[in-house]
N, CA, C and O atoms as CSV, one atom per row, in Angstrom:
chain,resi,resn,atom,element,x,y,z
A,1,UNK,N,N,247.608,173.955,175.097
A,1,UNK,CA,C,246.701,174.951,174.595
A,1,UNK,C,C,245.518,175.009,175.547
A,1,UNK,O,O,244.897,173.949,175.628
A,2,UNK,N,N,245.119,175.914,176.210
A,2,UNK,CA,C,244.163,176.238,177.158
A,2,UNK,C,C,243.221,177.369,176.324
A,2,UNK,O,O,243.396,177.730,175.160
A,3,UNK,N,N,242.274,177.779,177.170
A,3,UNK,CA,C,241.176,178.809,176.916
A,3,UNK,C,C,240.744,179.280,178.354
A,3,UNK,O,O,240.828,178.565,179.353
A,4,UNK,N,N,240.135,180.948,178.332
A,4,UNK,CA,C,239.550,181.116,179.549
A,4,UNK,C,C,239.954,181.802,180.527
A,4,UNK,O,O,240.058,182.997,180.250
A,5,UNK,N,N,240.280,181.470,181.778
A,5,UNK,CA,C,241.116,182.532,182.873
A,5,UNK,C,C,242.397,182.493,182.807
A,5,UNK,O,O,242.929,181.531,182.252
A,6,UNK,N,N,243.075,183.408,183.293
A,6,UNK,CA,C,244.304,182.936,183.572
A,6,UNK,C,C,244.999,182.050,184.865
A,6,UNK,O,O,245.827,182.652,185.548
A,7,UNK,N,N,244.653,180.543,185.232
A,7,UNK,CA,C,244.469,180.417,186.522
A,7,UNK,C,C,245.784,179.720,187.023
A,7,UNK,O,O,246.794,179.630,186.324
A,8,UNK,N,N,245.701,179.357,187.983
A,8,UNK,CA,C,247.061,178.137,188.534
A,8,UNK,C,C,246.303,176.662,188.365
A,8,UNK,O,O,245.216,176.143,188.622
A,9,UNK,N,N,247.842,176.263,187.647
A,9,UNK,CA,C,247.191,174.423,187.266
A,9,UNK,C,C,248.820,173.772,188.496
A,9,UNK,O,O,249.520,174.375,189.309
A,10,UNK,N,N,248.807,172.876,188.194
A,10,UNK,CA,C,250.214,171.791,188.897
A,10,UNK,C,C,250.435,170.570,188.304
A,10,UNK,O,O,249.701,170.131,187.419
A,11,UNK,N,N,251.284,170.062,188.683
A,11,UNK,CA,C,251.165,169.158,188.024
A,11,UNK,C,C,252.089,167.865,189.186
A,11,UNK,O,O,252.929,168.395,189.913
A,12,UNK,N,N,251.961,166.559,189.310
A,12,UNK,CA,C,252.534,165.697,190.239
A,12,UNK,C,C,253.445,164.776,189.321
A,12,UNK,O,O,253.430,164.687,188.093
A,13,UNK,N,N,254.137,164.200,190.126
A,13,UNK,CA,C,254.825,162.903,189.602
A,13,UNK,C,C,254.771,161.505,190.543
A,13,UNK,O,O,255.021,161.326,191.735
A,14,UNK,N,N,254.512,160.969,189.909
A,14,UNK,CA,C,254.400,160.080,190.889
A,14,UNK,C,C,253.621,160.252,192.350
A,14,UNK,O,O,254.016,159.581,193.303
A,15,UNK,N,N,252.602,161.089,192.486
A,15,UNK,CA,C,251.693,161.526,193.337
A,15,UNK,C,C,252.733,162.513,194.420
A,15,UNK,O,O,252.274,162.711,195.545
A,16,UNK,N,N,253.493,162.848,194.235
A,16,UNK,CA,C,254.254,163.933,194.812
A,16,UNK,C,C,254.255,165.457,193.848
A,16,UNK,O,O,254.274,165.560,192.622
A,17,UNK,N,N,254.236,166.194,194.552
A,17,UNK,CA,C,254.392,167.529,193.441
A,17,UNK,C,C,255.694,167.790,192.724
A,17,UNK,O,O,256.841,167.819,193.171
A,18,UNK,N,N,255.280,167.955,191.626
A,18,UNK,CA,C,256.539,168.628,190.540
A,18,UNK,C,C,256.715,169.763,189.934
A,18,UNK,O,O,257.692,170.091,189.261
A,19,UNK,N,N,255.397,170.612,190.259
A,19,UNK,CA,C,255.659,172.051,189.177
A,19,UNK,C,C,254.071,172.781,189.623
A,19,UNK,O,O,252.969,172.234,189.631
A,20,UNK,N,N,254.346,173.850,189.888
A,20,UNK,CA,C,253.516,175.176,189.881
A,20,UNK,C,C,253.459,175.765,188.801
A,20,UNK,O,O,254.498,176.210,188.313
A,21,UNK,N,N,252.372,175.901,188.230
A,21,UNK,CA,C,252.664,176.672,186.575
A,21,UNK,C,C,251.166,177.615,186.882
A,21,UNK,O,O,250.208,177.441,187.635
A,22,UNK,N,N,251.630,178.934,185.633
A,22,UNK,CA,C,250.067,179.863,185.703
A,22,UNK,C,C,250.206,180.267,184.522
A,22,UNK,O,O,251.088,180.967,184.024
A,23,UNK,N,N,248.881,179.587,183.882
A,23,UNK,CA,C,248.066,180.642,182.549
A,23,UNK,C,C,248.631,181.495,182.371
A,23,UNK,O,O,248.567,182.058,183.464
A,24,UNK,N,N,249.545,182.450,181.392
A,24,UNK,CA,C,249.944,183.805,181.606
A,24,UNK,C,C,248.667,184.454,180.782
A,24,UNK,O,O,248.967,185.646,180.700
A,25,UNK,N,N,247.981,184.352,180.432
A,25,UNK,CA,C,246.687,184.988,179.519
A,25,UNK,C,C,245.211,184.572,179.731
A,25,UNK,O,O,244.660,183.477,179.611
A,26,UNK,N,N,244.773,185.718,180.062
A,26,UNK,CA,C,242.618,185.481,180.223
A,26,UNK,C,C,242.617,185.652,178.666
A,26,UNK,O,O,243.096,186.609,178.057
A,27,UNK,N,N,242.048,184.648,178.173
A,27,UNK,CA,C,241.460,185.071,177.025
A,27,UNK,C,C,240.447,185.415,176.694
A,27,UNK,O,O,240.089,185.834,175.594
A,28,UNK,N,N,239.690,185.218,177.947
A,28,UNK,CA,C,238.359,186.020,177.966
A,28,UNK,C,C,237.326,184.974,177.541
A,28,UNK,O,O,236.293,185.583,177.819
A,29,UNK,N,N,236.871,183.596,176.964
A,29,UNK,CA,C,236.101,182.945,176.158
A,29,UNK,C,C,236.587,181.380,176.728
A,29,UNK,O,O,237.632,181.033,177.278
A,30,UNK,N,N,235.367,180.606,176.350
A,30,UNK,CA,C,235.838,179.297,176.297
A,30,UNK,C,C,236.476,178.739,175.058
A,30,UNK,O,O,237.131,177.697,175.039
A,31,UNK,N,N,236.225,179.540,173.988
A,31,UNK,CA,C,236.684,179.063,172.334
A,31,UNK,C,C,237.901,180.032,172.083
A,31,UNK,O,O,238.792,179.667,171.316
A,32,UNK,N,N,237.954,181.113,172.637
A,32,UNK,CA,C,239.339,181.646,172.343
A,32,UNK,C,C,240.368,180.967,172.755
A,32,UNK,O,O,240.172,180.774,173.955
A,33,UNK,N,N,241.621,180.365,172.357
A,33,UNK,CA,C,242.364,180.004,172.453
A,33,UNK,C,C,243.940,180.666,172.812
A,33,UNK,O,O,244.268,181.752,172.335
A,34,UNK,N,N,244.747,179.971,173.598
A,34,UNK,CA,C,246.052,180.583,173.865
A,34,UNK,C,C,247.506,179.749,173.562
A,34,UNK,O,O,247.357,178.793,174.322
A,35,UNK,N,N,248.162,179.648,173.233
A,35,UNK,CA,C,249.550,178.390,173.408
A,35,UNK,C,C,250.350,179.468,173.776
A,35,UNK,O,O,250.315,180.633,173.382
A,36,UNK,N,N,251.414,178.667,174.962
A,36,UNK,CA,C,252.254,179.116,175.538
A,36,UNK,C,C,252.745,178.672,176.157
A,36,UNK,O,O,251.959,177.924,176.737
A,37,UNK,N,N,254.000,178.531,176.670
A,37,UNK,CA,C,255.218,177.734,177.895
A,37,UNK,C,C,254.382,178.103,178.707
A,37,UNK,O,O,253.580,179.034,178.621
A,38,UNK,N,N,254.633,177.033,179.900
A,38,UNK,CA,C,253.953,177.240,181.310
A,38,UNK,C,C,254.345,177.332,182.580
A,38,UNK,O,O,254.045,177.889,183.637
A,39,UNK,N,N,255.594,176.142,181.830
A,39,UNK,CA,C,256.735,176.112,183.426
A,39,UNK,C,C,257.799,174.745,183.032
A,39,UNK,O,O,258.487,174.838,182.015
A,40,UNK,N,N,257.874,173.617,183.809
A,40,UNK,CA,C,259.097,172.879,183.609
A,40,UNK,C,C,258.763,171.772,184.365
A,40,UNK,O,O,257.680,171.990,184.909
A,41,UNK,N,N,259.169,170.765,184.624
A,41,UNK,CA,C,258.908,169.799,185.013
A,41,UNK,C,C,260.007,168.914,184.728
A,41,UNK,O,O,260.369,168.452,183.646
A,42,UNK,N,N,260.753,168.666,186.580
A,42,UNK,CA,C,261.791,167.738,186.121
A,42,UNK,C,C,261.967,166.482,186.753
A,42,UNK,O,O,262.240,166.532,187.952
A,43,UNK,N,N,261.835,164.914,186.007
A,43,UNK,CA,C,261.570,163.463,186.522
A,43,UNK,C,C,262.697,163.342,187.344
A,43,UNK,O,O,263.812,163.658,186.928
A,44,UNK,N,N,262.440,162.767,188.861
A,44,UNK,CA,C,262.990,162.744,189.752
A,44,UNK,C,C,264.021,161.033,189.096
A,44,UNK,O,O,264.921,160.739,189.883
A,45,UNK,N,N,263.929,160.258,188.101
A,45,UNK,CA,C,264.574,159.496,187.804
A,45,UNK,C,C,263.580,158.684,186.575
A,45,UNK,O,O,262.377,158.626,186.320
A,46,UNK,N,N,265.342,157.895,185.786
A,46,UNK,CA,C,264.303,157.361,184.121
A,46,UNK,C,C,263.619,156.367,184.903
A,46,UNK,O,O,263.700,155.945,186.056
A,47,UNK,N,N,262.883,156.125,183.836
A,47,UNK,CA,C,261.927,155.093,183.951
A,47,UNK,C,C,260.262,155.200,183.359
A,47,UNK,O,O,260.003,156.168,182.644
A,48,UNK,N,N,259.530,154.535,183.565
A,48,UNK,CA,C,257.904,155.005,183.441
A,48,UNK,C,C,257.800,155.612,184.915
A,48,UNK,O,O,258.485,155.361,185.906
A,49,UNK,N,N,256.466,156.705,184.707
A,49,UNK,CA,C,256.513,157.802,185.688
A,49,UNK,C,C,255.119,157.647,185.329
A,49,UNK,O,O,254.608,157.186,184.309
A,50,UNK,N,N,254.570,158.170,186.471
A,50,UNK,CA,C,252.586,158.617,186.756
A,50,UNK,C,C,252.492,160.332,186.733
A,50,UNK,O,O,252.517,160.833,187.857
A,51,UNK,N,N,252.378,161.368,185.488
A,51,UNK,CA,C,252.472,161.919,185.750
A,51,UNK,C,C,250.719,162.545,185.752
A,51,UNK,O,O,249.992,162.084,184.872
A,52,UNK,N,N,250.240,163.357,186.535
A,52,UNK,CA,C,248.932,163.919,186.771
A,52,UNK,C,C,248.838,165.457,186.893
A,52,UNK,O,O,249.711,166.060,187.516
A,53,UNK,N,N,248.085,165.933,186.473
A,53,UNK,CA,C,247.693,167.115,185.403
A,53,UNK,C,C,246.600,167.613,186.744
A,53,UNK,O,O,245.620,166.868,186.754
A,54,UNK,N,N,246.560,168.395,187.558
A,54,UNK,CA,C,245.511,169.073,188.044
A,54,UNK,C,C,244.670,170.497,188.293
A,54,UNK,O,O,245.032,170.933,189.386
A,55,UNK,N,N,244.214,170.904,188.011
A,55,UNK,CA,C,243.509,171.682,187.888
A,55,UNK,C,C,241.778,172.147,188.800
A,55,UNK,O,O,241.167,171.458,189.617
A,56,UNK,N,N,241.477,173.280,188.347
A,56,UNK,CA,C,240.789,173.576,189.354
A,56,UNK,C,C,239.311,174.080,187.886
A,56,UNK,O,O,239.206,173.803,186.691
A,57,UNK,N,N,238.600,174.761,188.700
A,57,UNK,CA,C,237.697,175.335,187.465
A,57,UNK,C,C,238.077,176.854,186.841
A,57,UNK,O,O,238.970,177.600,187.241
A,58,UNK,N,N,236.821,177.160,185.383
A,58,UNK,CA,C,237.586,178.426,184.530
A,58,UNK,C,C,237.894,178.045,183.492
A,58,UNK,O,O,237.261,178.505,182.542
A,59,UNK,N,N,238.845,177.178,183.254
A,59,UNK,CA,C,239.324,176.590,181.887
A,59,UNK,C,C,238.876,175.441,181.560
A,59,UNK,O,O,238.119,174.754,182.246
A,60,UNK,N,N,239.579,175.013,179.875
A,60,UNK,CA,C,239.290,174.435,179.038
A,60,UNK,C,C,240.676,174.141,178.228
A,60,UNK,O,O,241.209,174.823,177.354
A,61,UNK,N,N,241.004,173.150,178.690
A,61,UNK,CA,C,242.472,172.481,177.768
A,61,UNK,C,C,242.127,171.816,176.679
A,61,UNK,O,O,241.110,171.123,176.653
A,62,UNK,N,N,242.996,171.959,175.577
A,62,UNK,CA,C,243.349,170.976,174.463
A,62,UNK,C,C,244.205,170.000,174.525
A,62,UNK,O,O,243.791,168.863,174.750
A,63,UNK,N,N,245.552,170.249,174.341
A,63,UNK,CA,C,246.645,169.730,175.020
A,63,UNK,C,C,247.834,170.205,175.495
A,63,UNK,O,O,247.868,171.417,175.709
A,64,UNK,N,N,248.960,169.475,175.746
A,64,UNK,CA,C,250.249,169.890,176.148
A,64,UNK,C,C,250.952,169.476,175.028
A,64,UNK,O,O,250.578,168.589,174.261
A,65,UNK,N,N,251.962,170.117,174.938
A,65,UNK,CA,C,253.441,169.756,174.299
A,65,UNK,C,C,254.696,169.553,175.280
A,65,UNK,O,O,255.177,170.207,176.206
A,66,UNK,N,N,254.886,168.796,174.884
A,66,UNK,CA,C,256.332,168.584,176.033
A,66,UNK,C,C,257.420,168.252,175.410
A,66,UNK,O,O,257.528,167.342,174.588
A,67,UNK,N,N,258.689,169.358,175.980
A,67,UNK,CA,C,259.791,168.886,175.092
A,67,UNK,C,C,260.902,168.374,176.277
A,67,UNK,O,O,260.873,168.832,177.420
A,68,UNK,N,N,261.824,167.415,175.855
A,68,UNK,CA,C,262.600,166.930,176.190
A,68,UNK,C,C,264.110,168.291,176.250
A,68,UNK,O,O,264.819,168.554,175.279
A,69,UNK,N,N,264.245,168.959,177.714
A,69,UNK,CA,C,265.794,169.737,177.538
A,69,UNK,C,C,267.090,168.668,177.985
A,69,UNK,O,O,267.070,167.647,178.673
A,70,UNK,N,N,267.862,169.151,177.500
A,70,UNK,CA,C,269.225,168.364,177.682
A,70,UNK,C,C,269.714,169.029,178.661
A,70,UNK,O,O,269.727,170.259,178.707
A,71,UNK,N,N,270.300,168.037,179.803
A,71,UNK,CA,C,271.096,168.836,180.602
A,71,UNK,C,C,272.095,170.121,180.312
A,71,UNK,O,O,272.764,170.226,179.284
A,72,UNK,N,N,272.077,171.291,181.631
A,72,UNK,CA,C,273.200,172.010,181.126
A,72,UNK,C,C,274.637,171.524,181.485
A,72,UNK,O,O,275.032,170.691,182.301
A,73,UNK,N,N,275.250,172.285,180.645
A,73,UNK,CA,C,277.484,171.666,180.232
A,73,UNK,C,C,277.656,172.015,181.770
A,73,UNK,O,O,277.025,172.971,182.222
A,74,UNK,N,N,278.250,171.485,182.350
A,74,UNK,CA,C,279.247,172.510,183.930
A,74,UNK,C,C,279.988,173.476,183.261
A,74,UNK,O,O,280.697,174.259,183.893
């Protein structure tokens, strides 16, 4: 859940990059609020992972949701 511009965030794994994602909505406000998919993010292998959230200025996050997809069938 973000607020604010619509800007470009990223996100790393393990200090390597994993995902380009963009705001699809200005909401115009720091208190207006938005939820929405952003993009995808896929762990280069199991285990514990460092993942880091970066961003630039404009916004105002709440949080993320993250769901677990299951591979696709061949």
């Amino acid at each position: 859940m973000y607020s604010n511009q619509a800007n470009a965030i990223e996100f790393s794994i393990n200090h390597r990059h994993a995902s380009d994602c963009r705001l699809p909505v200005d909401t115009g406000h720091w208190h207006r609020w938005n939820y929405a998919g952003i993009g995808t993010i896929e762990f280069p292998e199991a285990g514990l992972q460092l993942l880091t959230f970066h961003y630039n200025k404009g916004n105002n996050f709440a949080y993320f949701v993250f769901e677990r997809l299951e591979p696709a069938k061949p």
